[in-house]
N, C-alpha and C positions, 0 to 999 in steps of 0.2 A: 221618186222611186230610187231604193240605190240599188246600183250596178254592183255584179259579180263581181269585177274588179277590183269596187269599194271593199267590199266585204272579204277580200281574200288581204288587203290589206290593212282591217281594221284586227283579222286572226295575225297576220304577221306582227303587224304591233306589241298585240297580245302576248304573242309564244315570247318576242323579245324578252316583253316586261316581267312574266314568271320566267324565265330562266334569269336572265339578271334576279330578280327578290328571293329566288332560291339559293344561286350562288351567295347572295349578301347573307341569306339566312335568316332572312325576314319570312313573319308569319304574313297573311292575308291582314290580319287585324292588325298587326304592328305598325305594318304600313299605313295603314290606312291609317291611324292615330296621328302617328307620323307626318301625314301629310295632312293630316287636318280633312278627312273625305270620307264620306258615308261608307260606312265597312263593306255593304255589298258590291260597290263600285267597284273595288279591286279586282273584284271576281269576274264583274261582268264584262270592263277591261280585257282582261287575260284572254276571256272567252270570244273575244270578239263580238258582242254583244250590242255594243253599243260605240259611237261616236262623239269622243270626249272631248273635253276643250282644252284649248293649247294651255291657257291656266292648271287646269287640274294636273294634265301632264310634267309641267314644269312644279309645281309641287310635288309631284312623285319621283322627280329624277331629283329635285333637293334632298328628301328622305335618302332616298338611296345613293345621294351624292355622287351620282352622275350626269355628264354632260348629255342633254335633251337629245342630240345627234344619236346616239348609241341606242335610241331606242328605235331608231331607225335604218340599223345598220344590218339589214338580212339579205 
């Protein structure tokens, strides 16, 4: 079962990762080509939707060319 907790931290991820791909001026798809990952993933990402793996992450922070830390700085 995940905890509130989980899930309050899977949306902060989230918010991170759409304002960083917005400031970069990345589409949802862009990204996701970008990083080589199912298009809806981004979305659901963002949304806090789901629980990604430290791979997938680290291919999105390559796209964006940022350091993995930054998506956890809220």
């Amino acid at each position: 079962m995940v905890e509130n907790e989980d899930i309050q931290v899977l949306k902060k991820v989230g918010e991170k990762l759409k304002q960083i791909r917005i400031e970069k001026g990345f589409s949802q798809e862009t990204l996701s080509y970008d990083a080589n990952i199912p298009k809806n993933q981004v979305g659901r990402i963002e949304r806090g939707e789901i629980s990604t793996t430290i791979t997938t992450l680290h291919k999105i922070c390559k796209a964006l060319n940022i350091p993995i830390r930054e998506l956890f700085d809220f």
